[in-house]
C-alpha positions as CSV (number, residue, x, y, z in Angstrom):
1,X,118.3,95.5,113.8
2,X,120.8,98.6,113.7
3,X,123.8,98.9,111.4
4,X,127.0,99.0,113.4
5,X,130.3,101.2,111.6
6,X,131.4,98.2,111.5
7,X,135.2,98.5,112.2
8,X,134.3,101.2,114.9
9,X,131.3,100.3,116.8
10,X,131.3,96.9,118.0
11,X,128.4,96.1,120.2
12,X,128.0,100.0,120.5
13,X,109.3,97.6,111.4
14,X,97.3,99.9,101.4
15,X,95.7,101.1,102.9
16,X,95.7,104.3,105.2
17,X,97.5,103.6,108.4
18,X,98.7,105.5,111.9
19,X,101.1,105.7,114.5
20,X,99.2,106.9,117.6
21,X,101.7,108.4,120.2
22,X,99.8,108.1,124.0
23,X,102.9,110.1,125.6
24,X,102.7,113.7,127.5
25,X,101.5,116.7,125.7
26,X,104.4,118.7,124.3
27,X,106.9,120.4,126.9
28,X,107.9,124.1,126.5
29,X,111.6,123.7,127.4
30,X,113.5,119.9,126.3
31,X,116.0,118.8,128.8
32,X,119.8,119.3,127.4
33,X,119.9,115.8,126.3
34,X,118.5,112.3,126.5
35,X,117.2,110.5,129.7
36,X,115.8,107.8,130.8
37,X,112.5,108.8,129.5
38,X,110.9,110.4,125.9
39,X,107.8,111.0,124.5
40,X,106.1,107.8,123.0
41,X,106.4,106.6,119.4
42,X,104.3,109.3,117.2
43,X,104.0,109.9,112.9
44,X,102.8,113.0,111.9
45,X,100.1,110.2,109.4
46,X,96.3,110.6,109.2
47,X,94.3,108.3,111.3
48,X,92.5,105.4,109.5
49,X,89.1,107.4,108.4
50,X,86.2,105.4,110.3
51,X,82.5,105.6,109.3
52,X,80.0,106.9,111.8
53,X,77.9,103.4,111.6
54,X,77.9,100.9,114.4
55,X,80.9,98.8,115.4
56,X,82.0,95.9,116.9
57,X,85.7,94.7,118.1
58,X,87.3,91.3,117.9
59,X,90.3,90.8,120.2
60,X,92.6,88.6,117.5
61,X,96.0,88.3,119.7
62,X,97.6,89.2,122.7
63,X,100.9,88.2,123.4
64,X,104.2,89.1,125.5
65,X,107.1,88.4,123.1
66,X,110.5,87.4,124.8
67,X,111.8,84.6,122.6
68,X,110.7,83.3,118.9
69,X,107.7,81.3,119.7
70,X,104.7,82.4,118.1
71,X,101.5,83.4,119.5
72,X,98.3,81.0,118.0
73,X,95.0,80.7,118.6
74,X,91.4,81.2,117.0
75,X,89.3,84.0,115.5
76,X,85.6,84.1,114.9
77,X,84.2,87.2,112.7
78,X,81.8,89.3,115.2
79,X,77.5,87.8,114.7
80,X,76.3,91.4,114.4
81,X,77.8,94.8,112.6
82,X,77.2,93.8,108.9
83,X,78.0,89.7,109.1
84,X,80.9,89.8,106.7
85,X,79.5,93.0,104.7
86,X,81.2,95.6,106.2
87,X,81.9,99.0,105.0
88,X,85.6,98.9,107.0
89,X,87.4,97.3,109.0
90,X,90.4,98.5,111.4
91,X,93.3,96.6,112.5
92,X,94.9,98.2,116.0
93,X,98.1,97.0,117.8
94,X,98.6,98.4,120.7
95,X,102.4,97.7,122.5
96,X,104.4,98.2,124.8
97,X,107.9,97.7,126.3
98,X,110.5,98.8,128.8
99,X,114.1,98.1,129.8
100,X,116.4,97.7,126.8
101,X,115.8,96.4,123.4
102,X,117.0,96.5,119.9
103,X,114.1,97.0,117.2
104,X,112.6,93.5,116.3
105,X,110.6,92.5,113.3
106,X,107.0,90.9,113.6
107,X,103.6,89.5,111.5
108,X,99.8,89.0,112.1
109,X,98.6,86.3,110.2
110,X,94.5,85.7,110.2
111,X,93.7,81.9,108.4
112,X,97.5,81.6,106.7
113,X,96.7,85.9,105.0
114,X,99.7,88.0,106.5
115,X,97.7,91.2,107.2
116,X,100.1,93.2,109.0
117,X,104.1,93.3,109.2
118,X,105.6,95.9,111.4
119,X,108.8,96.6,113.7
120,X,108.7,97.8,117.3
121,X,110.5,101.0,118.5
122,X,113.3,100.7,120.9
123,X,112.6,101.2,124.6
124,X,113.3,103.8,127.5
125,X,114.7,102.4,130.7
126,X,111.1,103.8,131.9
127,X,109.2,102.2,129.1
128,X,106.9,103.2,126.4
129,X,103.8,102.7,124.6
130,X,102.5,102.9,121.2
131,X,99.8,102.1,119.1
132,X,99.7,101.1,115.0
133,X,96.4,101.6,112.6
134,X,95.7,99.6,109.7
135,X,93.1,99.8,107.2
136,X,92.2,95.4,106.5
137,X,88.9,95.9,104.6
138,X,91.0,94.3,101.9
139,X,90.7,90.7,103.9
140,X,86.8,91.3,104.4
141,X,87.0,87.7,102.9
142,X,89.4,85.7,105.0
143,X,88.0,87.8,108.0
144,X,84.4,86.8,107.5
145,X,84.5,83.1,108.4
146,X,86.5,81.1,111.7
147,X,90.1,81.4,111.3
148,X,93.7,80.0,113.1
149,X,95.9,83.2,114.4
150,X,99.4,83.2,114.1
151,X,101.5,86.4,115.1
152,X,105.3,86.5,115.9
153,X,107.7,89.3,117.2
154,X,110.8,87.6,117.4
155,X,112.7,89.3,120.3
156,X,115.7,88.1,122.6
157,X,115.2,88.3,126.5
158,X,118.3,87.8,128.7
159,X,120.6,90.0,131.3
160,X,121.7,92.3,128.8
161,X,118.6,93.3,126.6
162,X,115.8,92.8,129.0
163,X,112.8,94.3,127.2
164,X,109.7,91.9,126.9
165,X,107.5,93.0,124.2
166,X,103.6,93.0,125.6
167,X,101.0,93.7,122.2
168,X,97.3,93.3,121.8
169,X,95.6,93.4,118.0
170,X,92.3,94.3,117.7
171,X,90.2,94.3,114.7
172,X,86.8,96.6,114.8
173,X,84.1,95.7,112.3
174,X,81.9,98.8,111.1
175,X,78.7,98.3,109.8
176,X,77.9,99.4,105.6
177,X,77.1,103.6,105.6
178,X,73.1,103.4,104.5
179,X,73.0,105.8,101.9
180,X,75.3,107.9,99.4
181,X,78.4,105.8,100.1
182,X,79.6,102.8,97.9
183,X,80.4,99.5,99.3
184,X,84.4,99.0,98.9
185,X,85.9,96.9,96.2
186,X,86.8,94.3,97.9
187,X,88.4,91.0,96.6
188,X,85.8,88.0,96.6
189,X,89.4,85.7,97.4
190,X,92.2,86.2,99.4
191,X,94.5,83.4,98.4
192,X,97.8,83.0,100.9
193,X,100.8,81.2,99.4
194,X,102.5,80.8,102.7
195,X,105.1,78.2,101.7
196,X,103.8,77.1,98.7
197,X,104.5,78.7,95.6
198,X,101.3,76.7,93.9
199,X,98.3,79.0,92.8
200,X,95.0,78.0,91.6
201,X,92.3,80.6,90.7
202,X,89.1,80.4,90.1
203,X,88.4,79.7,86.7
204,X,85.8,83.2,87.0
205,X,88.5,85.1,88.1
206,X,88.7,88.6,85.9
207,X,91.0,90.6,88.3
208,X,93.7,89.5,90.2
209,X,96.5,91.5,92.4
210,X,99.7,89.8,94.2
211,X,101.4,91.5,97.3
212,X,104.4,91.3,98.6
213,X,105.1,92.2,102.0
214,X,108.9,92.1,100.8
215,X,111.4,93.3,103.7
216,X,115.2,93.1,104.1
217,X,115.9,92.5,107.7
218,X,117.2,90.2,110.1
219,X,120.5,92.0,111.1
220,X,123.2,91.1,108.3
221,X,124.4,92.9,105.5
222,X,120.7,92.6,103.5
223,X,119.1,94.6,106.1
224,X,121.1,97.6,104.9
225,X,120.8,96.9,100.9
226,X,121.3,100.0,100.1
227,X,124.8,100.3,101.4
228,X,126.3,97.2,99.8
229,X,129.5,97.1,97.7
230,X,131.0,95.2,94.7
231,X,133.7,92.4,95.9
232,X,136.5,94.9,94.2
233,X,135.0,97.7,96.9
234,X,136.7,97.9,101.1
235,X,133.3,97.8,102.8
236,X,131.8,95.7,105.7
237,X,129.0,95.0,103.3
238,X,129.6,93.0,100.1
239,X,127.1,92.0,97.3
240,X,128.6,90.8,93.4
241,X,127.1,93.3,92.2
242,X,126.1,96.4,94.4
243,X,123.3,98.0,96.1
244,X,120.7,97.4,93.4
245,X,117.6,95.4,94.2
246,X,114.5,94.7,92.2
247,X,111.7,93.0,93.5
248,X,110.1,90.4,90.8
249,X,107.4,88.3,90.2
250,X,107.0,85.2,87.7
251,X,104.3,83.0,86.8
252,X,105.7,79.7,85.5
253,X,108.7,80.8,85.4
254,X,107.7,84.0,82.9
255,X,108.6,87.4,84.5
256,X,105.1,89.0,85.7
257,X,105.8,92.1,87.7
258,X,108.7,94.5,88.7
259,X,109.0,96.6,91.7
260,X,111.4,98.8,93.5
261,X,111.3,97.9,97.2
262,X,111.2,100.1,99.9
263,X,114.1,102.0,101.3
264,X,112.9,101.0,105.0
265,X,115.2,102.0,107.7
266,X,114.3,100.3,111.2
267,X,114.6,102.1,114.7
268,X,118.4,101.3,115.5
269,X,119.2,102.5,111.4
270,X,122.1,104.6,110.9
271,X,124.0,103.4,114.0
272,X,122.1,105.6,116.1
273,X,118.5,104.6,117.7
274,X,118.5,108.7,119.2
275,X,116.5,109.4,115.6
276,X,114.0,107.3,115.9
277,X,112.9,107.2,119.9
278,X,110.3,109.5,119.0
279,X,109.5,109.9,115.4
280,X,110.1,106.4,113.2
281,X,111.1,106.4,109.9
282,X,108.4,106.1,107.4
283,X,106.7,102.8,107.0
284,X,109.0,101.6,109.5
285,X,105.8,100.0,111.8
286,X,103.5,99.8,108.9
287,X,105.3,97.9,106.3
288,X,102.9,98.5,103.2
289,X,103.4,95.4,100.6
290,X,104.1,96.1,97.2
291,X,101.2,95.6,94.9
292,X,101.2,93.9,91.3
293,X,98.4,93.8,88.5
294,X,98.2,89.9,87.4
295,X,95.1,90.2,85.7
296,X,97.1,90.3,82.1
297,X,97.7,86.2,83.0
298,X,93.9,85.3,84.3
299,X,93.2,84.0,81.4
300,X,96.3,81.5,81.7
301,X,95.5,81.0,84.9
302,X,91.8,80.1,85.2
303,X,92.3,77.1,83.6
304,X,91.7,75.0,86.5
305,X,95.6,73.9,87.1
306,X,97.8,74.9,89.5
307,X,100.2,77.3,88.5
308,X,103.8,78.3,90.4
309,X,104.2,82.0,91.4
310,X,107.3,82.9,92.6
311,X,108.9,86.0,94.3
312,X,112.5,86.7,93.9
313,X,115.0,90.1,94.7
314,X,117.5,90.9,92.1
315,X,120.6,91.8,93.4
316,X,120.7,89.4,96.2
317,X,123.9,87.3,96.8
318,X,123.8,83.6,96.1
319,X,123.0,81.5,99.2
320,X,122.5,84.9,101.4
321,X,119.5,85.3,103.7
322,X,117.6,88.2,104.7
323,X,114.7,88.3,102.5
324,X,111.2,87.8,103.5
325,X,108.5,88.0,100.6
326,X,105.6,86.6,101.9
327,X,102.5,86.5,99.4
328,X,98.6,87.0,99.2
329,X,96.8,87.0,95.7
330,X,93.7,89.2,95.9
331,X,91.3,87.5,93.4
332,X,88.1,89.7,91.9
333,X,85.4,87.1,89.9
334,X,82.9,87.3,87.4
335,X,79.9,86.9,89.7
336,X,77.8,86.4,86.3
337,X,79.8,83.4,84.8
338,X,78.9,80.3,85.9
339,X,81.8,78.7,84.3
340,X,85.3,80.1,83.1
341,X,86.6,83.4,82.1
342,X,88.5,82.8,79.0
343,X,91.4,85.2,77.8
344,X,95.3,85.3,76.8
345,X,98.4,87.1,76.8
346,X,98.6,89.5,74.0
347,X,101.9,91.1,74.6
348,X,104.9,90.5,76.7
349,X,108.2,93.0,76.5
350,X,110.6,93.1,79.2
351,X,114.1,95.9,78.2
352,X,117.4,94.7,79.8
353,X,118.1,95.2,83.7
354,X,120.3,97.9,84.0
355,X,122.9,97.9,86.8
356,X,126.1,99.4,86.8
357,X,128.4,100.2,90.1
358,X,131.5,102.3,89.6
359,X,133.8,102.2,92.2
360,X,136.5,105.1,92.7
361,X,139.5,104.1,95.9
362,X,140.0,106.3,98.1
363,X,142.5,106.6,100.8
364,X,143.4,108.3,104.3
365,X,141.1,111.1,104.8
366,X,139.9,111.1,100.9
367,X,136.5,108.9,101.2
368,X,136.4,105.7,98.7
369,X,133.1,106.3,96.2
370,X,131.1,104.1,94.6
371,X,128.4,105.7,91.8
372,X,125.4,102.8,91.3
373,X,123.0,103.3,88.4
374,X,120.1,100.7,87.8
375,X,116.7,100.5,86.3
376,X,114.1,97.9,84.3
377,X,111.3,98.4,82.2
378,X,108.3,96.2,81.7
379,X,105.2,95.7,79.6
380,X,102.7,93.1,79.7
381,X,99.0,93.1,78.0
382,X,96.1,90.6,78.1
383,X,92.2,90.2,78.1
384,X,89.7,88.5,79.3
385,X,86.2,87.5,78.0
386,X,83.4,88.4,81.0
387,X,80.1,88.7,81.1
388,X,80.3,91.9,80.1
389,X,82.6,91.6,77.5
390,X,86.4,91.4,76.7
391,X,88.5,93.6,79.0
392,X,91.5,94.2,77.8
393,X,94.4,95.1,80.6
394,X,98.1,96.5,80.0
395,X,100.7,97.0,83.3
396,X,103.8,99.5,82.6
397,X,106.1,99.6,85.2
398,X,109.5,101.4,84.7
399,X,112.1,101.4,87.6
400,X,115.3,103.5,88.1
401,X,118.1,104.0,91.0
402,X,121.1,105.9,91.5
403,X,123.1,106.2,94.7
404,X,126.3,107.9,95.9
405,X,127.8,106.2,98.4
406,X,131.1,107.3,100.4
407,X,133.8,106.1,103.2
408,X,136.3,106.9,104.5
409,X,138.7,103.6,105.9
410,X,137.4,102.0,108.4
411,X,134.2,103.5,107.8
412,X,134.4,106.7,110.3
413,X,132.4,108.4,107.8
414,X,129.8,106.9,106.0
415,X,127.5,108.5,103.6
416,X,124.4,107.7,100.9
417,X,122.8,110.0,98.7
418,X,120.1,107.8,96.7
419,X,117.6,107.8,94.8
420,X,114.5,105.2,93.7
421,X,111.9,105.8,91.4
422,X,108.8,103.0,90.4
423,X,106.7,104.3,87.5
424,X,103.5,102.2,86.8
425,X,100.5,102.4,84.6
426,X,97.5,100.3,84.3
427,X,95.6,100.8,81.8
428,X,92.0,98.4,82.4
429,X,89.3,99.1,79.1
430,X,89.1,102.5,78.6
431,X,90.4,103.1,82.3
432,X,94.1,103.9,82.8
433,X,95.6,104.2,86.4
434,X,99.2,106.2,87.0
435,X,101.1,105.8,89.8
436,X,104.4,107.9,90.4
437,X,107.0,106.4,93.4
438,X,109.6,107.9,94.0
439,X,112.0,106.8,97.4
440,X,115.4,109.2,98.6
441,X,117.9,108.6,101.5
442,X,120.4,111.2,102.2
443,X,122.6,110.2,105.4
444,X,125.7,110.8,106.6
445,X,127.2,109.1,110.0
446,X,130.6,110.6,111.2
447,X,132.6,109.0,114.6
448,X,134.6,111.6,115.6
449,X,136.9,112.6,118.3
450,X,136.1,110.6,121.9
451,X,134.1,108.3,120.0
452,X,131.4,111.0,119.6
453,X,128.8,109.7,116.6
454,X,126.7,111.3,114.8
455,X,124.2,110.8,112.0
456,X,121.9,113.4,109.9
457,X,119.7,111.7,107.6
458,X,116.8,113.2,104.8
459,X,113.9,110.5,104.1
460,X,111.2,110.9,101.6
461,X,108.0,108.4,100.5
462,X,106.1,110.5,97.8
463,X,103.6,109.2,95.6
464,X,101.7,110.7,92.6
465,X,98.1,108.7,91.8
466,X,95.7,109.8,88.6
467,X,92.9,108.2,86.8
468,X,92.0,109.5,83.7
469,X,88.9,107.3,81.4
470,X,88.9,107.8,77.5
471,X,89.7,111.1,75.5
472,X,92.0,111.9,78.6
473,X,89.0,113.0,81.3
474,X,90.8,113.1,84.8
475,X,89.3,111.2,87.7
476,X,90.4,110.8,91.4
477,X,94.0,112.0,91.8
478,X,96.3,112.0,95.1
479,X,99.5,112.6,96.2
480,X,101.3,111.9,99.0
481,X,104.6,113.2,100.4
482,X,106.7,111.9,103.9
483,X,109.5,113.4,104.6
484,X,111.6,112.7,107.7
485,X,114.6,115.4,108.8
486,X,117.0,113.8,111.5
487,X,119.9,114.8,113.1
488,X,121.2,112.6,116.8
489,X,125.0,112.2,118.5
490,X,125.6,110.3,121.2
491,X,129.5,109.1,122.7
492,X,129.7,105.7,121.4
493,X,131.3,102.2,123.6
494,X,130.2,104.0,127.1
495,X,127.5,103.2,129.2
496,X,124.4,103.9,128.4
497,X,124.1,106.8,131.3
498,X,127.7,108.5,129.7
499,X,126.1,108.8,126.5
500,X,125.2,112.3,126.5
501,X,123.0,111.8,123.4
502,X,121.4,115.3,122.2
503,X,118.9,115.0,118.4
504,X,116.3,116.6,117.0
505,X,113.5,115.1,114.3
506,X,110.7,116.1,112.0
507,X,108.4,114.6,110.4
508,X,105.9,116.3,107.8
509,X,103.1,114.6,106.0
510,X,100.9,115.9,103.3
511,X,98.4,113.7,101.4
512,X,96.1,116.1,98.6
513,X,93.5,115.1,96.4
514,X,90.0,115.1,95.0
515,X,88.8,114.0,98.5
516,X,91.0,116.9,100.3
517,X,94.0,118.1,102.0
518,X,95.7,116.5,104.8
519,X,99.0,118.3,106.3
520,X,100.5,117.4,110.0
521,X,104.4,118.6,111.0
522,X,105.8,116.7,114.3
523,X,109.3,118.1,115.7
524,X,111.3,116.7,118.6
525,X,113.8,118.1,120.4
526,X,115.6,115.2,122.9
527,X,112.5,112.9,122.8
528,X,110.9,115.7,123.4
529,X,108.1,116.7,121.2
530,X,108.1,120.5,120.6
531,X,105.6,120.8,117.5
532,X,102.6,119.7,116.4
533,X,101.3,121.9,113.6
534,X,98.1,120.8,111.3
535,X,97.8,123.4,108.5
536,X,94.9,122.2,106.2
């Protein structure tokens, strides 16, 4: 999965989760460029918290993926270490690979739930390690009873790209804290649509979220979203309308939820794998899925009938592929009504989808532009009548985009400053819940003289979280910033030992709140990892 300049370079992957690098300790002095070998896969992210209670691990899969045949077999929860109560529970893929390989997409689905999506990293000629850690308390339910395994990593083995990926996913069950901790809030259902697009709720249900594990991948144009161009516009990638994309959600057919989607950029992005040996973009092995507030339909939707949810991306060219949205609905009930939750929809506004791409020629050395801006607002309000009275819920979601994209002909230079921003408030009773997204990509590849590339790129994943209750009293409050510097150049269409690849990386990641401070800076110098700072 890497983008190729395409007229220049033929042939030339909700919780709290963690990259764990195993590599060497940090050397003094980096060699003058890339070898054979680099420091294994590392994010500066905090490690899944763990209580200090008593645990038990479940081995769900262990695989070697060389072709596109998936991996099955059974799971049974673990007979002691709560019994299906458990204060957390932590999913661990541990991987490697060696030889050559490009970046590969893969799942782990437990009883139909996808509870992990990832990539891989590309290998050294020497081979690497790595390790992934997910917080899955969220699936207490599907995990908690005996389940069919399916995980897949599709990958191609054959003379040319001979790296055979070997994984092993874990899941370790810790036992509820005894006193002064609250159990989690965990969904009573976890409802996989898999195919289907048919839903039936309980008819208790009083809260219910979708996800979307929504990724563009799979090596054509869709993979790179971001970089697509009107029909009018000389690109290698062509969409009617432009790089805006908008992630949506309908329930019979009525628009339910908006998102933006994630900016992801895999471990061969950019045309230049050099970036990301060491230090991955972020989300790029833990692909978080987008979450959306449903419960303003639950009264529609407890009525005991099935009902069609359906996930599409705006933006997307007819009949083009590259898309996957698989879906889970998390489903809360009324554990006091023996019968049906009742409610409605009391309001439903959706504002016009904004998306407008301006395209200005260029020619010889003066780069072709084209200026995209985008954006969508919705509003949705309903109740529902529990056991403790009517709850009334309201989702907000407001989305905006613009990007700069330039070329040059035959795309020697390519460039993208963007921008994405996903505003959403729910407000639940007297509770209301802001959540502040905002997504940038600033990247520039060049392919200069002797077919010498090279790529700088600036990638950010912040998020702002506050809880305020009635006459504006603030609760629990984060925010969260990612940001990845990169700069890598290699000598393009030679073998790989005439490369003569040299790049640097950072990564800094800072997460504040009520609960504390967090702050970890990586550095690499030619795979090299030369800083590891922690300053909270």
């Amino acid at each position: 999965m890497r983008r190729r300049v395409m007229s220049m370079l033929v042939g030339a992957v909700l919780a709290a989760s963690t990259l764990l690098g195993a590599g060497p300790a940090a050397a003094d002095t980096p060699p003058p460029e890339f070898g054979n070998d680099w420091h294994d896969p590392v994010t500066a992210a905090p490690p899944v918290p763990k209580p200090h209670t008593k645990s038990c691990e479940v081995t769900v899969a262990e695989a070697q993926f060389k072709d596109f045949t998936p991996y099955k077999g059974a799971y049974a929860p673990p007979e002691k270490c709560g019994k299906g109560d458990w204060g957390k529970v932590v999913l661990r893929l541990d991987g490697k690979v060696k030889g050559r390989q490009y970046d590969r997409l893969g799942y782990l689905r437990i009883g139909g739930v996808e509870v992990f999506r990832t990539s891989t990293p590309e290998p050294s000629a020497d081979g690497i390690t790595w390790s992934v850690e997910k917080d899955v308390t969220r699936y207490s339910e599907t995990l908690g009873r005996d389940q069919q395994v399916e995980m897949l990593i599709g990958n191609v083995v054959d003379d040319t790209y001979t790296g055979i990926i070997d994984v092993k996913a874990t899941l370790t069950f810790y036992e509820q804290e005894k006193r002064g901790h609250a159990s989690p809030a965990v969904p009573d259902r976890v409802v996989p649509l898999g195919d289907s697009t048919s839903l039936t709720t309980p008819r208790n249900s009083e809260r219910i979220i979708a996800e979307v594990y929504a990724t563009g991948s799979g090596g054509g144009c869709e993979e790179y979203w971001y970089l697509t161009v009107p029909d009018a516009a000389p690109y290698s990638c062509k969409a009617d309308h432009g790089p805006y994309r908008e992630v949506q959600v309908k329930v019979d057919g009525q628009l339910a939820g908006i998102a933006a989607p994630f900016p992801t950029v895999w471990t061969g992005g950019w045309s230049n794998p050099f970036l990301w040996y060491v230090i991955p973009g972020p989300r790029a092995f833990d692909i978080k899925p987008i979450e959306y507030d449903l419960t303003p339909f639950a009264g529609i939707l407890n009525d005991g009938r099935p009902h069609r949810v359906e996930v599409s991306v705006v933006g997307v060219p007819a009949a083009r592929t590259g898309w996957s949205t698989p879906v889970n609905v998390l489903v809360w009930q009324d554990e006091k009504s023996d019968h049906v939750v009742t409610g409605g929809l009391t309001r439903h506004r959706e504002g016009p989808l904004a998306n407008e791409s301006t395209y200005k020629p260029g020619s010889g050395e003066d780069a072709h532009r084209l200026d995209t801006e985008g954006g969508h607002r919705f509003s949705v309000s309903g109740y529902v009548n529990t056991s403790h009275g009517r709850v009334a819920t309201t989702v907000s979601r407001t989305l905006a985009n613009t990007s700069v994209h330039r070329w040059t002909d035959g795309e020697a230079m390519d460039a993208l400053k963007a921008t994405w921003t996903d505003r959403e408030t729910v407000t639940t009773g007297r509770r209301a819940v802001r959540t502040y997204r905002t997504y940038t990509m600033d990247g520039t590849t060049t392919l200069g003289d002797g077919d010498r590339l090279r790529t700088r790129i600036t990638l950010g994943d912040r998020s702002e979280s506050a809880t305020t209750t009635s006459g504006g009293r603030r609760g629990s409050w984060s925010v969260l910033d990612d940001r990845y510097e990169g700069d890598a150049a290699y000598t393009a269409n030679v073998p790989r030992d005439q490369r003569h690849a040299v790049g640097t990386s950072r990564e800094r990641y800072r997460l504040i709140g009520d609960t504390g401070c967090y702050d970890r800076t990586l550095s690499t110098v030619q795979g090299t990892l030369t800083e590891d700072r922690r300053r909270c």
